[in-house]
N, CA, C and O atoms as CSV, one atom per row, in Angstrom:
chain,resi,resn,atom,element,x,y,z
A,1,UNK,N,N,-28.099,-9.306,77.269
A,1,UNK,CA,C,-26.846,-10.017,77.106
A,1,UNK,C,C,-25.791,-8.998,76.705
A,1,UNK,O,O,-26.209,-8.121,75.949
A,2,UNK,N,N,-24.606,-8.935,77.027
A,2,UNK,CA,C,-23.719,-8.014,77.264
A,2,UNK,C,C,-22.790,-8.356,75.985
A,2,UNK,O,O,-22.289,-9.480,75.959
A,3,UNK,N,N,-22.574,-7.618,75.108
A,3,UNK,CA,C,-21.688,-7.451,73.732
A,3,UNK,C,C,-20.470,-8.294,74.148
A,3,UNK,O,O,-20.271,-9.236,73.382
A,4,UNK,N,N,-19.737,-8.203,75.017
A,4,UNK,CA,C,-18.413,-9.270,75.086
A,4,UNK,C,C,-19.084,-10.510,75.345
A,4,UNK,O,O,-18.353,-11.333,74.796
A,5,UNK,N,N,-19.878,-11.020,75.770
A,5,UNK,CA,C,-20.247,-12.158,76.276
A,5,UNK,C,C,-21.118,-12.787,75.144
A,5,UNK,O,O,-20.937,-13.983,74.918
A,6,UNK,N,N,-22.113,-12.055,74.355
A,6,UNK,CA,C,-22.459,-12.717,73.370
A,6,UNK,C,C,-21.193,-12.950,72.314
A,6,UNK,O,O,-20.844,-14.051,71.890
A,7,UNK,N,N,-20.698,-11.916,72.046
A,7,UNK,CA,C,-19.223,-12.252,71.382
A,7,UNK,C,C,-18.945,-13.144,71.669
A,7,UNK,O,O,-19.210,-14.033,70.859
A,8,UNK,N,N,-18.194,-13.599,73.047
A,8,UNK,CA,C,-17.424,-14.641,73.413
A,8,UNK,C,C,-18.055,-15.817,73.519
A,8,UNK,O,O,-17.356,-16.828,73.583
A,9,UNK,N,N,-19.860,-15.962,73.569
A,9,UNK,CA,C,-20.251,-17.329,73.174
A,9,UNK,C,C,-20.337,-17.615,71.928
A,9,UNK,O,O,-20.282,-18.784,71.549
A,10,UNK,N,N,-20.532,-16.279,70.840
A,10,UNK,CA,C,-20.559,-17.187,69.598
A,10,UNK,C,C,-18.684,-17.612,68.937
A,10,UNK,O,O,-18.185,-18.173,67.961
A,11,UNK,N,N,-18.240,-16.960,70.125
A,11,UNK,CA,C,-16.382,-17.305,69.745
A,11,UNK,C,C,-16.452,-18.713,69.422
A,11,UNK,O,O,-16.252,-19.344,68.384
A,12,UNK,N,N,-16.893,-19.127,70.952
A,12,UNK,CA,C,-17.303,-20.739,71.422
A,12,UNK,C,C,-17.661,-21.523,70.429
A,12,UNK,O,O,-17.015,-22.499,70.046
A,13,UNK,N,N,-18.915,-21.050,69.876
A,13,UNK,CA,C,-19.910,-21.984,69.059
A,13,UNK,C,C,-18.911,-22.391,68.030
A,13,UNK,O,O,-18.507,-23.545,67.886
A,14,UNK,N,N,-18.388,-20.929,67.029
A,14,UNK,CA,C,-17.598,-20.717,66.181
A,14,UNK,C,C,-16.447,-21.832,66.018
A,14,UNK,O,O,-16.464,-22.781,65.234
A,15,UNK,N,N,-15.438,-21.490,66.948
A,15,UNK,CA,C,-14.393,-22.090,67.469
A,15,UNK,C,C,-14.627,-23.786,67.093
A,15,UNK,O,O,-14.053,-24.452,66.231
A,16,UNK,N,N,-15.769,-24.231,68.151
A,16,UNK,CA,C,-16.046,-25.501,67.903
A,16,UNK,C,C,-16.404,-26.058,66.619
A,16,UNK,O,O,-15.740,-27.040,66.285
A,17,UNK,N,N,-17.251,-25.683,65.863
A,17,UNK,CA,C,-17.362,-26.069,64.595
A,17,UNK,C,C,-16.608,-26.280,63.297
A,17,UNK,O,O,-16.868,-27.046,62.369
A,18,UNK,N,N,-15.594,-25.404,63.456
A,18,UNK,CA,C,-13.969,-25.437,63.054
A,18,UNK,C,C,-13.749,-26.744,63.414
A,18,UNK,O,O,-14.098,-27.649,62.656
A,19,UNK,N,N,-12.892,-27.101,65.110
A,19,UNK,CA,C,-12.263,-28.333,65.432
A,19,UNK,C,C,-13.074,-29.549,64.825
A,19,UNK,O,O,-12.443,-30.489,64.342
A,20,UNK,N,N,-14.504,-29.554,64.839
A,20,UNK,CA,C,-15.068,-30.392,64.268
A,20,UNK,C,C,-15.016,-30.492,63.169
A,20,UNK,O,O,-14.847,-31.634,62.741
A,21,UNK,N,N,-15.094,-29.731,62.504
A,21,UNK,CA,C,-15.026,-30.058,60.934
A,21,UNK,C,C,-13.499,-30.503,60.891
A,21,UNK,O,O,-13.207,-31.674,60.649
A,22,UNK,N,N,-12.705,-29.700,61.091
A,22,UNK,CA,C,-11.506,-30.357,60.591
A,22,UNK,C,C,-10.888,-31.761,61.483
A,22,UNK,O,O,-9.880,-32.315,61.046
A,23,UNK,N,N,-11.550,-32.272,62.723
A,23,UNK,CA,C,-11.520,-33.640,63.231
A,23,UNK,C,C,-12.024,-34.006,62.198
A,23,UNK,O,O,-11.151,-34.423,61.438
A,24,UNK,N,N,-13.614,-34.096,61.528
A,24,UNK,CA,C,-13.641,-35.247,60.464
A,24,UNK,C,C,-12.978,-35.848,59.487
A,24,UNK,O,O,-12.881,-36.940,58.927
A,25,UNK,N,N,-12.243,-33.974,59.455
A,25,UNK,CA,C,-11.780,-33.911,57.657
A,25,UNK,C,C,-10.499,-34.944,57.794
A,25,UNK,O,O,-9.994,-35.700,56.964
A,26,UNK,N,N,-10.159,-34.659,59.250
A,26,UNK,CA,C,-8.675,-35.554,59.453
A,26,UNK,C,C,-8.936,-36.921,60.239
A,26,UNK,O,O,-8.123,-37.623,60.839
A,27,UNK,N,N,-9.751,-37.021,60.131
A,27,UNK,CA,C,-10.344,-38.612,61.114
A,27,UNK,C,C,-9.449,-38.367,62.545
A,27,UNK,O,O,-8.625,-39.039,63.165
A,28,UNK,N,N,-9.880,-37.445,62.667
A,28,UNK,CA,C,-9.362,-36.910,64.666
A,28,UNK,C,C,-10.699,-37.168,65.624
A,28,UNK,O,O,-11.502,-36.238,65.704
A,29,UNK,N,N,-10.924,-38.207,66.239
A,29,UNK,CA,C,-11.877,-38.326,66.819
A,29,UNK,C,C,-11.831,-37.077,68.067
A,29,UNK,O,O,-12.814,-36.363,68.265
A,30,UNK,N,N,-10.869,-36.972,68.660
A,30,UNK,CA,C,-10.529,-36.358,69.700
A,30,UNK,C,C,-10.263,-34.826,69.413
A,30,UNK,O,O,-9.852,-34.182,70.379
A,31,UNK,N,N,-10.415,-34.248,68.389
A,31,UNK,CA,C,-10.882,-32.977,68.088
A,31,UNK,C,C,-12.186,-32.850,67.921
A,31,UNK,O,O,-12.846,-32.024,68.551
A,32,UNK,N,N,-12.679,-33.654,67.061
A,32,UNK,CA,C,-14.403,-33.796,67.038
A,32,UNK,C,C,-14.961,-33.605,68.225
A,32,UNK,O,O,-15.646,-32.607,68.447
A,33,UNK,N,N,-14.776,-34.365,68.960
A,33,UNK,CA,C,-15.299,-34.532,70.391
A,33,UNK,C,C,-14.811,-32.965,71.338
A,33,UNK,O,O,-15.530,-32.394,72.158
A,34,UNK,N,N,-13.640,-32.618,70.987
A,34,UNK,CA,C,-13.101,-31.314,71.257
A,34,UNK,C,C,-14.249,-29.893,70.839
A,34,UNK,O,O,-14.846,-29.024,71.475
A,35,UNK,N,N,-14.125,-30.240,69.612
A,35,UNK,CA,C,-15.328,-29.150,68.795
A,35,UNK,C,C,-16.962,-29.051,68.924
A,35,UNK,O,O,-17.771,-28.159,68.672
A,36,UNK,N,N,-17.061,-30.339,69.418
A,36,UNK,CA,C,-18.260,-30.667,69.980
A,36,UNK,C,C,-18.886,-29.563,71.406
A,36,UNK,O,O,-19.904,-28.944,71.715
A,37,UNK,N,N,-17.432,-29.862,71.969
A,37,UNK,CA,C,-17.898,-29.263,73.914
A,37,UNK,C,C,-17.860,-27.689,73.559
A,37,UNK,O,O,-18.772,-26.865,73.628
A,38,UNK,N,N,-16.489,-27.530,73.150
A,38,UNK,CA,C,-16.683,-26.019,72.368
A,38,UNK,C,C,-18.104,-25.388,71.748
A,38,UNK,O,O,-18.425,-24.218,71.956
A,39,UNK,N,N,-18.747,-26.127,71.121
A,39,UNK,CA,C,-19.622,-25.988,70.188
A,39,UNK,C,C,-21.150,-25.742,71.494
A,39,UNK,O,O,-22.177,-25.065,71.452
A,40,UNK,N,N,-20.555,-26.688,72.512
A,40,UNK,CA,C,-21.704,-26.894,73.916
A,40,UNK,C,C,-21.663,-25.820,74.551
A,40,UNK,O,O,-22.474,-24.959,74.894
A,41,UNK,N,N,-20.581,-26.006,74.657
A,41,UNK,CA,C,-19.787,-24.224,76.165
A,41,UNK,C,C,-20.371,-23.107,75.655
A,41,UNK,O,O,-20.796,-22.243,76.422
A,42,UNK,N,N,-20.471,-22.972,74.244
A,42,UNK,CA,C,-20.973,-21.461,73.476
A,42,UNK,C,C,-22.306,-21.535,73.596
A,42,UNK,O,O,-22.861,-20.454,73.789
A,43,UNK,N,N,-23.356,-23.009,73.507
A,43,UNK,CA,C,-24.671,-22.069,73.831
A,43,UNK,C,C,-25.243,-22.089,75.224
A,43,UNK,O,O,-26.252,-21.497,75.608
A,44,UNK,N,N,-24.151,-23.139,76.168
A,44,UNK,CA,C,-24.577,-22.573,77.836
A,44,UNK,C,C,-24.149,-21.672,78.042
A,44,UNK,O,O,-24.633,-21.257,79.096
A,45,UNK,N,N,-23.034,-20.617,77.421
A,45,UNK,CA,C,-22.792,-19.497,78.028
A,45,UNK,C,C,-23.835,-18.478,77.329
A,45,UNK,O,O,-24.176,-17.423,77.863
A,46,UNK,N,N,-24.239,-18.864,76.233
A,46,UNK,CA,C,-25.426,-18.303,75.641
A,46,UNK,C,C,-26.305,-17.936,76.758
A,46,UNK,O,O,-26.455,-16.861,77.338
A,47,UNK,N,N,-26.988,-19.384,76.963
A,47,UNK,CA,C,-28.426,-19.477,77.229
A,47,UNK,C,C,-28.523,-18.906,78.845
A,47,UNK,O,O,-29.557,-18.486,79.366
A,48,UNK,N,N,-27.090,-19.004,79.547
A,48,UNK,CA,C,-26.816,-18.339,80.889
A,48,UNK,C,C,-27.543,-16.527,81.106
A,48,UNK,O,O,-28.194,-15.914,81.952
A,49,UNK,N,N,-26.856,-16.239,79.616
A,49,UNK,CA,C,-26.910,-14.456,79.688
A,49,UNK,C,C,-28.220,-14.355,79.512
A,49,UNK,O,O,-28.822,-13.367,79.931
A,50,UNK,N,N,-28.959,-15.543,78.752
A,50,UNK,CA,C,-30.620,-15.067,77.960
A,50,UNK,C,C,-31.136,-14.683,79.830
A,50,UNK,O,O,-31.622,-13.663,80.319
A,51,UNK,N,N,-30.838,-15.718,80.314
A,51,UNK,CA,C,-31.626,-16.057,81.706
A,51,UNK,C,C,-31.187,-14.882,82.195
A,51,UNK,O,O,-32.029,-13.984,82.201
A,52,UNK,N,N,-29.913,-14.579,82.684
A,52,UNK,CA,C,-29.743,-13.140,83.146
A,52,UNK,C,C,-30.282,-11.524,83.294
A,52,UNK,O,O,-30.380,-10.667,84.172
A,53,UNK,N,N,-30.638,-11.737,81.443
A,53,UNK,CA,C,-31.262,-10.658,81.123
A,53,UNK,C,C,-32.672,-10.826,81.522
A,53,UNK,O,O,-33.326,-9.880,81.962
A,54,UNK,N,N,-33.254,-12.267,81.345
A,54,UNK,CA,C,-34.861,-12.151,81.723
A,54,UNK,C,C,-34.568,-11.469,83.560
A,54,UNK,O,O,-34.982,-10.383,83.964
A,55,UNK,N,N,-34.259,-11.862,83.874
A,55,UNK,CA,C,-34.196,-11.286,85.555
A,55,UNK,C,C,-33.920,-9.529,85.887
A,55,UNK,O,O,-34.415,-8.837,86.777
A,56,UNK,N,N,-32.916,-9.145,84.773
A,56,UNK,CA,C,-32.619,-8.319,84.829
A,56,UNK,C,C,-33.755,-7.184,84.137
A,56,UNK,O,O,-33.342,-6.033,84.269
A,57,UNK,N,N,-34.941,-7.267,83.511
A,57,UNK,CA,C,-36.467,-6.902,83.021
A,57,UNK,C,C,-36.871,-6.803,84.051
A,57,UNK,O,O,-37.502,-5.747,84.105
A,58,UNK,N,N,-36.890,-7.514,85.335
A,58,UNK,CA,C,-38.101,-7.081,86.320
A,58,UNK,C,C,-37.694,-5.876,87.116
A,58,UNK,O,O,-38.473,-5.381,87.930
């Protein structure tokens, strides 16, 4: 997995868990739900590179 790209998924994860927390803190459903996909996008772009790299071993 390539240093900008793990970077930039745990940006993701990061990022999202923020909007979420502070949707609750503010009863923002629609940030929650915001922080949520954010929170999603960071470990499919994760789990994309894991797969990458297994291919990239043979």
């Amino acid at each position: 997995m390539g240093t900008d790209d793990k970077f930039d998924a745990k940006a993701d994860e990061l990022k999202g868990k923020v909007k979420e927390g502070v949707g609750e803190a503010t009863d923002d459903k629609g940030l929650e739900a915001e922080g949520r996909t954010d929170q999603a996008k960071g470990h499919l772009k994760e789990s994309v590179e894991k797969v990458k790299d297994a291919f990239k071993k043979d």
